[in-house]
Backbone as JSON Lines, residues from 0, in Angstrom:
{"i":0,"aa":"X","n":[-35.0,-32.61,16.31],"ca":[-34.84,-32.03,15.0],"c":[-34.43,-33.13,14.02]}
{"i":1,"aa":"X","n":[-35.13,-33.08,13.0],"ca":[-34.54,-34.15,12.16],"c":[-33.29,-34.15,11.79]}
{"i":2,"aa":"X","n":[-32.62,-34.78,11.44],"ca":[-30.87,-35.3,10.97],"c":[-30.94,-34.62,9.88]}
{"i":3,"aa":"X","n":[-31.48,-34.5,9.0],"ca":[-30.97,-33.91,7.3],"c":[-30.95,-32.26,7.37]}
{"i":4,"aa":"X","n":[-32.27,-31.55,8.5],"ca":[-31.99,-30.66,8.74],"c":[-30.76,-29.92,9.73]}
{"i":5,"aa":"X","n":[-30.18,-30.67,10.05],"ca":[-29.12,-30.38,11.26],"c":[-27.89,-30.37,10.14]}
{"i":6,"aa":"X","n":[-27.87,-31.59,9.18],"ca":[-26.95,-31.24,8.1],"c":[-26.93,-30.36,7.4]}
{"i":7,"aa":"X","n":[-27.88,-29.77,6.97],"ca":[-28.2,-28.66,6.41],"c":[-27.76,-27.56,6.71]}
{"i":8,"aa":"X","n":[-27.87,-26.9,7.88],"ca":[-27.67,-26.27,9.02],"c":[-25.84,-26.26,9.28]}
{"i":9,"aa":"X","n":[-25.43,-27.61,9.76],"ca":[-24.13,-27.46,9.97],"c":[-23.34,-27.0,8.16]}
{"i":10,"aa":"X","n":[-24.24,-27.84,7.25],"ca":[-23.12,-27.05,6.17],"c":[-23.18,-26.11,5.57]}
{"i":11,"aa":"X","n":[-24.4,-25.45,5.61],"ca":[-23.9,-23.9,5.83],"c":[-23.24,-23.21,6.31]}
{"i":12,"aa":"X","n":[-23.49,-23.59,7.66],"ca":[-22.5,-22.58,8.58],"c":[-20.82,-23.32,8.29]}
{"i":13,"aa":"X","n":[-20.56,-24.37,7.77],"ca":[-19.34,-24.45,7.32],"c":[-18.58,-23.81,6.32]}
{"i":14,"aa":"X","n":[-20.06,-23.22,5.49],"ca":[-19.73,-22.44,4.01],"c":[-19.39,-21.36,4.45]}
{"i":15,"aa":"X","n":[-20.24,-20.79,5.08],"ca":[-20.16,-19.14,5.57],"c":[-18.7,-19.17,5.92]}
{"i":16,"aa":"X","n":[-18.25,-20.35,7.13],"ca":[-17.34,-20.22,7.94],"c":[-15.6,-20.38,6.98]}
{"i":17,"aa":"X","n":[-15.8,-21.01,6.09],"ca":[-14.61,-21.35,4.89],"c":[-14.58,-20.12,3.92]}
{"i":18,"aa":"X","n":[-15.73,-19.6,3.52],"ca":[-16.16,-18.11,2.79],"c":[-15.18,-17.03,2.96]}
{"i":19,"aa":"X","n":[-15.47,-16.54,4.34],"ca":[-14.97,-15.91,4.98],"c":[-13.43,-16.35,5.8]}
{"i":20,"aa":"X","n":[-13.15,-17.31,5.96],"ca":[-12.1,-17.57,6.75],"c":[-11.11,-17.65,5.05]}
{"i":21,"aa":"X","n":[-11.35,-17.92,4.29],"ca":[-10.04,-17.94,2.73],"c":[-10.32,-16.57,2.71]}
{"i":22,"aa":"X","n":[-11.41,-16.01,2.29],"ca":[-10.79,-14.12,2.33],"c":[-9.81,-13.47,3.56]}
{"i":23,"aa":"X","n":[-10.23,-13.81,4.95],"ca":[-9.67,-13.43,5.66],"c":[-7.8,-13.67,5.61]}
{"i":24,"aa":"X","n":[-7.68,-14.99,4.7],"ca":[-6.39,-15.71,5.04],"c":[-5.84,-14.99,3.61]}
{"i":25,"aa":"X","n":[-6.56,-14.64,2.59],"ca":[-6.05,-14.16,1.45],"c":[-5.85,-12.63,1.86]}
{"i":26,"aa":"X","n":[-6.65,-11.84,2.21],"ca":[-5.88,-10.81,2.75],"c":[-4.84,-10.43,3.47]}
{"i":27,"aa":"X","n":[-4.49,-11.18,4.52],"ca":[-3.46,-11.41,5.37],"c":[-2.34,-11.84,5.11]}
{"i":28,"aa":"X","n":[-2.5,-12.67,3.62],"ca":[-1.14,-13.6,3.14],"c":[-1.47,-12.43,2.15]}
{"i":29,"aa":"X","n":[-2.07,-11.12,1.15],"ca":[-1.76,-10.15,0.61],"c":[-1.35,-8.76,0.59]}
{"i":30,"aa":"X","n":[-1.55,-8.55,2.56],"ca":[-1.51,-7.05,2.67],"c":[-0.05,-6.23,2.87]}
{"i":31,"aa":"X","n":[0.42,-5.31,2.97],"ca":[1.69,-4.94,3.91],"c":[1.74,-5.29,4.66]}
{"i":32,"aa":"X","n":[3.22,-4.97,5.48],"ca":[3.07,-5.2,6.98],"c":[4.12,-4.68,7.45]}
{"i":33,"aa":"X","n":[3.88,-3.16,8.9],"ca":[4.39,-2.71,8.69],"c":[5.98,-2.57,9.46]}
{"i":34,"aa":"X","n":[6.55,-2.16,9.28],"ca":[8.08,-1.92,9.47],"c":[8.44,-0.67,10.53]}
{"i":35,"aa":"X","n":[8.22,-0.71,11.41],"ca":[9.39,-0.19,12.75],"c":[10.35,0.56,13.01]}
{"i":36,"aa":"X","n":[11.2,-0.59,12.9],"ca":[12.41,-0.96,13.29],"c":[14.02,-0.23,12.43]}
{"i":37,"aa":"X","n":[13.53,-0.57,11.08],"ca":[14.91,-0.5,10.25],"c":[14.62,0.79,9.26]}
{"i":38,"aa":"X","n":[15.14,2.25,10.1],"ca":[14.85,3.89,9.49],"c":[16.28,3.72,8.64]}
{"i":39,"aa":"X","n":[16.92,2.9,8.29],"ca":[18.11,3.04,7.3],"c":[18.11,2.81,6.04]}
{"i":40,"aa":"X","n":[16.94,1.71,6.09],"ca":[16.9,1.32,4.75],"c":[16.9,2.2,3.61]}
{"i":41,"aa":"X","n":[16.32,3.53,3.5],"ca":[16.44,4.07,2.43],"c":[17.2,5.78,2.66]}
{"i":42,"aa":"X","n":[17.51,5.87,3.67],"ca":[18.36,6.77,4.53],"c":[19.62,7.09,3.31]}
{"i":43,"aa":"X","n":[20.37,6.38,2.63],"ca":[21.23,6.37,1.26],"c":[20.95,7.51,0.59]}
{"i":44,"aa":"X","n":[19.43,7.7,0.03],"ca":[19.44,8.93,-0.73],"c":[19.35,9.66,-0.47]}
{"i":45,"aa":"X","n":[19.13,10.35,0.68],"ca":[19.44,11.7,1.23],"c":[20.96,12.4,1.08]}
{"i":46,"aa":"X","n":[21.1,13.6,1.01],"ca":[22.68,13.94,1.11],"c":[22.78,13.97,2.38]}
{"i":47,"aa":"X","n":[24.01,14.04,3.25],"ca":[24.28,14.32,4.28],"c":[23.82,15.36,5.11]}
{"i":48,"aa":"X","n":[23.77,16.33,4.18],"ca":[23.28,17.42,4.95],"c":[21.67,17.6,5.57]}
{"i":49,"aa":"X","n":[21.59,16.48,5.01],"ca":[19.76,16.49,5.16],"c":[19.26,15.04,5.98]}
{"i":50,"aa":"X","n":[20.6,14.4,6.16],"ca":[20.36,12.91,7.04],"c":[19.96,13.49,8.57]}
{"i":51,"aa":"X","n":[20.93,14.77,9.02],"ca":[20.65,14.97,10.42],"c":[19.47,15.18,10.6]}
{"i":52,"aa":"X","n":[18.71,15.31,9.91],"ca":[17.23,16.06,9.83],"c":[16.21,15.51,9.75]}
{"i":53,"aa":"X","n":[16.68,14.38,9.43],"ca":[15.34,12.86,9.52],"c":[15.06,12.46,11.04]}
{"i":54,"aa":"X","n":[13.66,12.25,11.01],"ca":[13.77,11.72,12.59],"c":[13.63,10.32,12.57]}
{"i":55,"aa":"X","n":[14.52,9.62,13.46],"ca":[14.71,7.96,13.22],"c":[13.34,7.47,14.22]}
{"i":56,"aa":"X","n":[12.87,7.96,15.14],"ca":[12.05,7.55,15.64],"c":[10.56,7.36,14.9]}
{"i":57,"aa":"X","n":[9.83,8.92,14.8],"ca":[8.57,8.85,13.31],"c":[9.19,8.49,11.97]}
{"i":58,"aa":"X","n":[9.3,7.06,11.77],"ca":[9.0,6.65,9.94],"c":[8.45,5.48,10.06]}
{"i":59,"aa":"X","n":[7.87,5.25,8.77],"ca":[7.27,4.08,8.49],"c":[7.82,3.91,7.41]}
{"i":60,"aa":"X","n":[7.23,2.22,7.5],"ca":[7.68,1.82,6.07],"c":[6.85,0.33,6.09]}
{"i":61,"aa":"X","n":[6.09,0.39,4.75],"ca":[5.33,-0.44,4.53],"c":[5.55,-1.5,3.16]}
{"i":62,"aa":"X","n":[5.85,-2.85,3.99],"ca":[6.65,-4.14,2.99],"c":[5.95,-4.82,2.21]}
{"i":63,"aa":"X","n":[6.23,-5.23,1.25],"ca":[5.52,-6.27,0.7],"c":[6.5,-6.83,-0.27]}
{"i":64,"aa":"X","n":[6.05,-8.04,-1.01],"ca":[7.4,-8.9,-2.04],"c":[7.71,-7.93,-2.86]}
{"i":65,"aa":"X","n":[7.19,-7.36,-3.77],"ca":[7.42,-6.66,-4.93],"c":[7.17,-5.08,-4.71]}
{"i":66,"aa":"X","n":[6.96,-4.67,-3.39],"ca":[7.07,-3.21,-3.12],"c":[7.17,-3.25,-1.95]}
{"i":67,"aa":"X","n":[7.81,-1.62,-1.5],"ca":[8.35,-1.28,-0.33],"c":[8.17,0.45,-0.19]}
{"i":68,"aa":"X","n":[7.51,0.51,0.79],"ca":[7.39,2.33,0.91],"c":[7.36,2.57,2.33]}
{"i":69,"aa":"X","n":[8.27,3.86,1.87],"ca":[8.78,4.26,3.32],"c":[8.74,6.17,3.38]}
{"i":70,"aa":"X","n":[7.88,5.96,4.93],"ca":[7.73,7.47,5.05],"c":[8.76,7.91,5.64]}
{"i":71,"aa":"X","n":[9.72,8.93,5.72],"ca":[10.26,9.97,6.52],"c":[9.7,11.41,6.88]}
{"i":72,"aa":"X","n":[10.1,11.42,8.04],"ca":[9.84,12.9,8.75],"c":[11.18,14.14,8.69]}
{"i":73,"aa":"X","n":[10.91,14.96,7.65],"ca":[11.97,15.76,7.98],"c":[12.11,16.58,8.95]}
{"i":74,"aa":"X","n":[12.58,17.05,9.57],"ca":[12.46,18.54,10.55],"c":[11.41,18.6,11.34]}
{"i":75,"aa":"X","n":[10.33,17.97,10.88],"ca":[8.87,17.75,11.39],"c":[7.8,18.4,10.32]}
{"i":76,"aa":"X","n":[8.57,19.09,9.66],"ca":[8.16,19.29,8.56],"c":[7.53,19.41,7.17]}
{"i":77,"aa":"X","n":[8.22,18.46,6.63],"ca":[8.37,17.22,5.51],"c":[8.28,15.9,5.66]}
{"i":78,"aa":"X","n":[7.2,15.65,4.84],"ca":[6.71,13.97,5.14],"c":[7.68,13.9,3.17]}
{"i":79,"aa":"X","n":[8.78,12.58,3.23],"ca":[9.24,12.25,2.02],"c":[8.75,10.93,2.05]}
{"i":80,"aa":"X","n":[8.45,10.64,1.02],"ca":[8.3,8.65,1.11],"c":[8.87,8.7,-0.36]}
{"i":81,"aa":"X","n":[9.3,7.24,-0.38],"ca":[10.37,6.23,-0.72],"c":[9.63,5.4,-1.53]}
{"i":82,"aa":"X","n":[9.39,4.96,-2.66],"ca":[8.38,3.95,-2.75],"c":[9.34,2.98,-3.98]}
{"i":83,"aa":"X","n":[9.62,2.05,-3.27],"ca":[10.29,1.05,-4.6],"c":[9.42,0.29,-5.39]}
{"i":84,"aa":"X","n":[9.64,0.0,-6.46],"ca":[8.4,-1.27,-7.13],"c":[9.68,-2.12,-8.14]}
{"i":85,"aa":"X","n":[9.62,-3.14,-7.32],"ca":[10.8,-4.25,-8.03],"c":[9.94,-5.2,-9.26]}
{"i":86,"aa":"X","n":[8.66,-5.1,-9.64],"ca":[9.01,-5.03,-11.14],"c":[8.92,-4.16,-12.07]}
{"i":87,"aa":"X","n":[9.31,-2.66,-12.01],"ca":[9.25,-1.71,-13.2],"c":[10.38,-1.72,-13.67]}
{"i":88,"aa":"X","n":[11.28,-2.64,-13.28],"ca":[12.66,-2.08,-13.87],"c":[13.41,-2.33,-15.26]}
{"i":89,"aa":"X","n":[12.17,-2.87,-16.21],"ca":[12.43,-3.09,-17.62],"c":[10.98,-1.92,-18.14]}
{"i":90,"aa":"X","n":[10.74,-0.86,-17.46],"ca":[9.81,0.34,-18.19],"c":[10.8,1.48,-17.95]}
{"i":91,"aa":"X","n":[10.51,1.96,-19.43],"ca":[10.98,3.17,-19.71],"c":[10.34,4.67,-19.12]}
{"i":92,"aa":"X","n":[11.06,5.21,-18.05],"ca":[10.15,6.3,-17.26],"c":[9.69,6.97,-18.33]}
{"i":93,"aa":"X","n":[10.46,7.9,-19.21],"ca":[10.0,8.81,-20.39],"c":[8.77,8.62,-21.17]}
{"i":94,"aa":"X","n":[8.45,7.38,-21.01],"ca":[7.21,6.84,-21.99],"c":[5.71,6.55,-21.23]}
{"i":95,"aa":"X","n":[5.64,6.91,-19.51],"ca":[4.89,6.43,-18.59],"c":[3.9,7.82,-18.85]}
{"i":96,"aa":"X","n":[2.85,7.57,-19.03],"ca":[1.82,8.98,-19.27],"c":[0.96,9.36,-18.3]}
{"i":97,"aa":"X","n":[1.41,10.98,-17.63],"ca":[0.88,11.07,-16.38],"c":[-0.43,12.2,-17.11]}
{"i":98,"aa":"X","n":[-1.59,11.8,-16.79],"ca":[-2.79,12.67,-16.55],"c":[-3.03,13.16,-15.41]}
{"i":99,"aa":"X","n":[-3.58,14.37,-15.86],"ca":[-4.02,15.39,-14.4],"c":[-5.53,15.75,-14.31]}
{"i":100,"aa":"X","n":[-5.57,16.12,-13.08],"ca":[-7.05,16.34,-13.12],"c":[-7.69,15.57,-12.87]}
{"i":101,"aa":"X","n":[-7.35,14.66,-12.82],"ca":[-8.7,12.92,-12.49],"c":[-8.97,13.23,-11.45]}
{"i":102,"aa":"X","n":[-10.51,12.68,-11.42],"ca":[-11.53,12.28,-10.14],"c":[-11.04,10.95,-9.12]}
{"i":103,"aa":"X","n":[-9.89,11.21,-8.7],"ca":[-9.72,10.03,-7.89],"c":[-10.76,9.19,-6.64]}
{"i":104,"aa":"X","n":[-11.83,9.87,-6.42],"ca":[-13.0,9.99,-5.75],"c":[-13.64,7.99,-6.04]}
{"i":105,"aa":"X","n":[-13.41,8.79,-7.51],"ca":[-15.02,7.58,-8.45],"c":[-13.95,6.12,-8.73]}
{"i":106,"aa":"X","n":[-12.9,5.83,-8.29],"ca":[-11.59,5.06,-8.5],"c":[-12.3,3.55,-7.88]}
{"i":107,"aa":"X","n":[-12.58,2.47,-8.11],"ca":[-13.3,1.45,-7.36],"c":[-12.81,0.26,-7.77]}
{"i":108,"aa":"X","n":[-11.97,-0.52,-6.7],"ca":[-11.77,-1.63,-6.35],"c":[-12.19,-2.99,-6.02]}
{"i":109,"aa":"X","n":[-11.8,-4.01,-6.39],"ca":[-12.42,-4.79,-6.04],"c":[-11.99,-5.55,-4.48]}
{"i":110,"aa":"X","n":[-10.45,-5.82,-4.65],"ca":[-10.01,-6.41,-3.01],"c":[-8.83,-5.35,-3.12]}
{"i":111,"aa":"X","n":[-9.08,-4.54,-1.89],"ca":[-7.62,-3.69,-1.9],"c":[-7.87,-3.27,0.13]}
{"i":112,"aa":"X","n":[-6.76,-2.62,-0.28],"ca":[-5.98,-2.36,1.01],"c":[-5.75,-0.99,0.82]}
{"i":113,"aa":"X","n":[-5.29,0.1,2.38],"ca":[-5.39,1.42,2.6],"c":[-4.04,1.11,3.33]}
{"i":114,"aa":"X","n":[-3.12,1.84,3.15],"ca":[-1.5,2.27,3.67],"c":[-1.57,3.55,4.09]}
{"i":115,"aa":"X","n":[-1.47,3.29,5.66],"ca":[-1.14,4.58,6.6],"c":[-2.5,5.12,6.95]}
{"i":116,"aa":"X","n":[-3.27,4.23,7.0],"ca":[-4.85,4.57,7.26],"c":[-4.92,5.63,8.67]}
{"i":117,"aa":"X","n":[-4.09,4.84,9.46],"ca":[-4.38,5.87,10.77],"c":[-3.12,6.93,10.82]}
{"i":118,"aa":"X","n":[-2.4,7.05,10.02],"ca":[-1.31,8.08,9.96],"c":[-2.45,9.18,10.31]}
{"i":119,"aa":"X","n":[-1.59,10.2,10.64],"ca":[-1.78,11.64,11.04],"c":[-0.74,12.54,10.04]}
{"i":120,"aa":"X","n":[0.37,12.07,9.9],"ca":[0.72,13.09,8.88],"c":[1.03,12.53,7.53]}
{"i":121,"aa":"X","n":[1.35,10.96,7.54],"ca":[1.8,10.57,6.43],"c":[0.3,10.4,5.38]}
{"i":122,"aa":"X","n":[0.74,9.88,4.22],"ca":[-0.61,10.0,3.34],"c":[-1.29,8.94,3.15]}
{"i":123,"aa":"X","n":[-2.3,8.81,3.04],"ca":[-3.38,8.02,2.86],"c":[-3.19,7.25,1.53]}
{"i":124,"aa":"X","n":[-3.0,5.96,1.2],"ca":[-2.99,5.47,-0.37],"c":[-3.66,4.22,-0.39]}
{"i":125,"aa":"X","n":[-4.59,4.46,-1.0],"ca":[-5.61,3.14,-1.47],"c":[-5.1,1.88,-2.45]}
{"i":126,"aa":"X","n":[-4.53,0.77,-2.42],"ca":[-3.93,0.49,-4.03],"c":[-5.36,-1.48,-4.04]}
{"i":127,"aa":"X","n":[-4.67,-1.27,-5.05],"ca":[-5.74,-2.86,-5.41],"c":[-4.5,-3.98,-4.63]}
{"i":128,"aa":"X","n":[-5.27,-5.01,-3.84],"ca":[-4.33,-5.88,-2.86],"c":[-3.82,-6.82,-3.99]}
{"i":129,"aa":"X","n":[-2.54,-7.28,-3.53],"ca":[-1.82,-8.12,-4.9],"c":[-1.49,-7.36,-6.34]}
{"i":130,"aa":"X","n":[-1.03,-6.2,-6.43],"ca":[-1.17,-5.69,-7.47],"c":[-0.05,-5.86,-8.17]}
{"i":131,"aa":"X","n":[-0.53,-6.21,-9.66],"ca":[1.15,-6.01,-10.71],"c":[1.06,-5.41,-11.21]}
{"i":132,"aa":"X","n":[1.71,-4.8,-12.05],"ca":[2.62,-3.6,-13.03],"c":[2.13,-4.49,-14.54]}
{"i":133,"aa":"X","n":[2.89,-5.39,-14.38],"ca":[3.12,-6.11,-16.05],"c":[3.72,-5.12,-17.03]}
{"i":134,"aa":"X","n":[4.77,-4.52,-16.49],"ca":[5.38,-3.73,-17.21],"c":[4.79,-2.37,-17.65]}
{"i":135,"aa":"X","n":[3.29,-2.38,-16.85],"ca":[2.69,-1.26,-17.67],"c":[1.72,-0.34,-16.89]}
{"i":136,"aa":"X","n":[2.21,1.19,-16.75],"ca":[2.14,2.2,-15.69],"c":[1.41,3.43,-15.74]}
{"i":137,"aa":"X","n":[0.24,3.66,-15.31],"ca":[-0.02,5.28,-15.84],"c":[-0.43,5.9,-14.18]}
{"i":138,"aa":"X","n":[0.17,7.16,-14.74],"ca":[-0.05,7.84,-13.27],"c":[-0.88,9.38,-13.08]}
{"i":139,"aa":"X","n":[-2.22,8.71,-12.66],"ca":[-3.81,9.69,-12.23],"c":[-3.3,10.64,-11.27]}
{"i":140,"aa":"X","n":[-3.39,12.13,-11.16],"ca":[-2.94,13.0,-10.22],"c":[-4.68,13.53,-10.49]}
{"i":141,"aa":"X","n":[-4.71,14.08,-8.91],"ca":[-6.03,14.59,-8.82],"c":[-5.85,16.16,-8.77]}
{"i":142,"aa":"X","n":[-6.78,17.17,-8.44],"ca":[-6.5,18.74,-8.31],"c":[-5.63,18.59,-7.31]}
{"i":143,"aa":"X","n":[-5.58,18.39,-6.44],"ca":[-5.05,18.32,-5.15],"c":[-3.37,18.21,-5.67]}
{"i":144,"aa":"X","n":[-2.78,17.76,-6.45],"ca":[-1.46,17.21,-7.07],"c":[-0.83,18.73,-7.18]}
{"i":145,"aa":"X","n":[-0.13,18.71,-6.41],"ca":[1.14,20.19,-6.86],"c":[1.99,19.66,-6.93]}
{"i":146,"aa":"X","n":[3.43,20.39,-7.91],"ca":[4.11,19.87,-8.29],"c":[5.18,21.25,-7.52]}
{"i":147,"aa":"X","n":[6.32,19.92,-6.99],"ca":[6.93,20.97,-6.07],"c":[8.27,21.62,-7.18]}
């Protein structure tokens, strides 16, 4: 085989192979990851009367730098999750404008990630991978949205 074609050949397959291996490494250095171990962390806001009732064994909780969400199991009951976002804390809740009714269906991403994909009871949440706030929040409820 000639030499220029073998170069050819190898640097492609180096492209493909770098292509794919930085997405792979950018996802991985962007996704959650999930948490086990530590059912206390947000265990605080419950009242007492409702701590006995959590089960420490079923929860999750899914980490990342600037967010943290965590499912609990009540009674077996009640799925509660926890969801912190450490940069909203210079937005004013009162001013955040929630619409209802959206087609969350037609919602399309470009690089994102699914939290609790294989859950069975906890919920399914799609978000864009790496995501910021920038101070600025609106919140899409679909039919499905009851308000307890």
């Amino acid at each position: 085989m000639d030499k220029r074609i073998k170069i050819a050949i190898v640097s492609i397959v180096l492209l493909v192979v770098l292509y794919y291996g930085g997405n792979t490494i950018y996802v991985f250095k962007n996704m959650h990851h999930t948490e086990l171990t530590d059912y206390k962390r947000y265990l605080w806001i419950f009242k007492d009367s409702v701590k006995c009732d959590v089960d420490t064994f079923f929860f999750r909780g899914e980490i990342k730098d600037r967010d943290i969400l965590y499912n609990y199991n009540i009674k077996n009951d009640y799925i509660i999750s926890v969801w912190e976002f450490k940069d909203l804390g210079k937005m004013e809740l009162d001013k955040i404008p929630i619409k209802k009714d959206k087609n969350l269906n037609i919602v399309t991403l470009n690089s994102w990630e699914m939290i609790n994909k294989d859950a069975i009871n906890d919920p399914h949440i799609t978000m864009k991978l790496n995501f910021s706030f920038n101070n600025d929040l609106i919140v899409n409820l679909n039919e499905n949205s009851k308000r307890l």
